[in-house]
Structure formats: structure tokens, C-alpha cells
Residue, then its C-alpha position, 0 to 999 in steps of 0.5 A: x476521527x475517533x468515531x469514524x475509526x471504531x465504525x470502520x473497524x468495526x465493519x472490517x471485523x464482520x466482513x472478516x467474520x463473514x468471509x471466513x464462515x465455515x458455510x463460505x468454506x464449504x462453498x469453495x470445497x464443493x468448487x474446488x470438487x468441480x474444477x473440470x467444469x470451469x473455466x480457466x477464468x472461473x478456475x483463477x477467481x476460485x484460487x483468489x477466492x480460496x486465498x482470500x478465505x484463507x487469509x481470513x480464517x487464518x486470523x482472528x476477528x478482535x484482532x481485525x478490529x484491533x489492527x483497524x482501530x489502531x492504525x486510525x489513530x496512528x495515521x491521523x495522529x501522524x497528520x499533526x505530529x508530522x507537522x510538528x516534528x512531535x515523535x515523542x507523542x507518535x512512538x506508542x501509538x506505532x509501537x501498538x500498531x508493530x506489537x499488533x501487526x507481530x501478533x498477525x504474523x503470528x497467527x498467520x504462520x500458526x496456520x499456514x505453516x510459514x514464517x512469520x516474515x512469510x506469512x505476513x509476505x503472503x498478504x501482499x505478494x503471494x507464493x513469493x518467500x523470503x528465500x527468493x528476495x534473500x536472493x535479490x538481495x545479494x545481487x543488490x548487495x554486490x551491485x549497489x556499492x560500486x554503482x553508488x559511488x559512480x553515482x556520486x563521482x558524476x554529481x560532484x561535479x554537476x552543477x545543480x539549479x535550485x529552484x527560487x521563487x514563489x511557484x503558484x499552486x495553480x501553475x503546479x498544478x496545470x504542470x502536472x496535469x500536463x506531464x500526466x497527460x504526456x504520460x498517458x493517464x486517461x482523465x476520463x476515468x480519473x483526476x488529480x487533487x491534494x491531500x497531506x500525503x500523496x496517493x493513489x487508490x480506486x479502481x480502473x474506471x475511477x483512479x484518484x491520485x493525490x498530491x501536495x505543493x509548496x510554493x517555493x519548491x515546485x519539484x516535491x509535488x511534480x515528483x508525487x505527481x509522476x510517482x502516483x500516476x505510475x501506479x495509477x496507470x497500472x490500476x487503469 
């Protein structure tokens, strides 16, 4: 894992290095001059494409490299201290990815001239601001209360079945194969295995998602199950 860590990290700083040439940065100018001879098509991939290099000029490479290594090292840590209940040994090691995750945001917003919150929001859902969540937010903040009460009122009085017994992995399984079916997941382009946390990644025409079973409850998988097909039909 070590290794495996450093090697990736590694590779993730020359892409960043690559894509954030000044040579790459030329191309999309002299593109984004001749914008009247593209198409809408090509005219979008130029706007991802200028995102895509503003976003990595606007960090340096050791950063990169040290962000790479140090999430490796704190989600296969997490792989045994979770089992362990161990938060002891786990805190440093998310302490040094939040310390190095701030030193992003920072950067970013030197840059860009947003937030740091901005800057980093950027990443994950562009053009979208704090400002406009903030938003949200309130009308969650004014709706939530009341619904949650409501929500425990009716489950005080309902009866709640509890799973018991021994549920074979095998038959898990073949259940929630049957309700991704009914959900419309194409098995063509994708399939269903196991790893320690549920997941979904790949592209359209190969979407992996993953799950977990415990024999005396068969609701933890069946909920990770329906959850990551949702994302994957959307990758599909």
C-alpha cells in the first residue's frame, strides 16, 4: 500500500504538471480565439477543458503529490482502525489530510479570487457559491424541525420488525441483484461485488458498484445496494 501510494501520487503530480503546462495554456487561448468556428459541442469541451486547466495551474505540484500520498495512507489506515474502533492512531493521519486539503483551499482562492470554501466548491460543483447553498440552507433550517418532529411522533408508534436469524451472503446477494434489476441497472455494462465500504465508479459502458453483508442483518447491504445503484444508473 505504501508503495502502491507513492507511485500514484507520483503520477497524479506529472499529470498536474502536464496539464498545467504554459504550452497547454496557449492551445486553449489560440481556441478559445476561434470560438465562432466550433460547434456548441466542441464549443462546451473548450469550457471543461479551460476548467480543467485552471484548476491545475491553480495548485502547485508537491501539493498534488503530498495530498495523493496522504489520503493513501489514511483510507488503508481506516480499513483496520475502523474495525478496531482505534481513533487514537486514525486522528493524525486525517489531521494531515484537513491541514493539507486548507493549504489547497488556499491556493485555489489565491488564484481564483473566491473563497477558500468557493474555491474548493469549485472542484466539485462549478459556478455554484456558498451564498446560494446559504440559501438552501434556510429553507431546510425552517422546514426540518417541525418535519422531524412529525417524523418521530408516527415512528413512536410503529411497530418495528427487527431482522433475526443467520441471512447467507449468497442469498443477500441474489436479492439485491433482483431489486437492481427492477431498478433498471443494465448488467450488460456493469456488476455488483463486495469491497469494506460501499462504492460506485467507471464509466457508462463498465459501472462497478460495490457492497458489504453481515449475516445477521440483511438491511445494511440491501441499503448500500440501492444507494450505489442510484449513482451508477446515472454514470450509465
Amino acid at each position: 500500500n505504501e508503495a502502491r501510494g507513492q507511485a500514484l501520487a507520483e503520477v497524479g503530480r506529472l499529470i498536474n504538471q502536464m496539464l498545467s503546462s504554459n504550452e497547454v495554456g496557449d492551445w486553449i487561448a489560440q481556441a478559445q480565439d476561434n470560438q465562432t468556428s466550433l460547434s456548441a459541442w466542441q464549443q462546451a469541451n473548450l469550457r471543461e477543458m479551460h476548467r480543467k486547466w485552471l484548476n491545475a495551474t491553480s495548485i502547485s505540484d508537491e501539493l498534488v503529490k503530498a495530498k495523493a500520498i496522504a489520503g493513501s495512507k489514511c483510507e488503508h489506515a481506516w480499513r483496520s482502525y475502523r474495525a478496531e474502533n482505534n481513533w487514537n492512531d486514525f486522528k493524525p493521519l486525517l489531521e494531515n489530510v484537513i491541514k493539507l486539503t486548507i493549504e489547497e483551499a488556499h491556493q485555489r482562492s489565491d488564484v481564483m479570487g473566491l473563497s477558500s470554501y468557493d474555491a474548493l466548491l469549485n472542484l466539485y460543483e462549478p459556478g455554484q457559491s456558498s451564498d446560494a447553498i446559504d440559501q438552501i440552507f434556510t429553507q431546510l433550517k425552517s422546514f426540518l424541525p417541525e418535519f422531524i418532529q412529525q417524523v418521530i411522533d408516527k415512528q413512536s408508534t410503529d411497530k418495528v420488525i427487527q431482522p433475526r436469524g443467520e441471512f447467507p451472503e449468497s442469498q443477500q446477494k441474489a436479492l439485491g441483484l433482483e431489486l437492481m434489476t427492477q431498478v433498471g441497472f443494465d448488467f450488460d455494462h456493469g456488476r455488483l461485488d463486495i469491497s469494506h465500504h460501499p462504492f460506485c465508479g467507471g464509466v457508462p459502458e463498465d459501472v462497478r458498484i460495490t457492497t458489504r453483508y453481515q449475516t445477521s442483518d440483511f438491511s445494511e447491504s440491501l441499503m448500500g445496494v440501492l444507494h450505489e445503484t442510484g449513482h451508477a444508473k446515472y454514470e450509465q
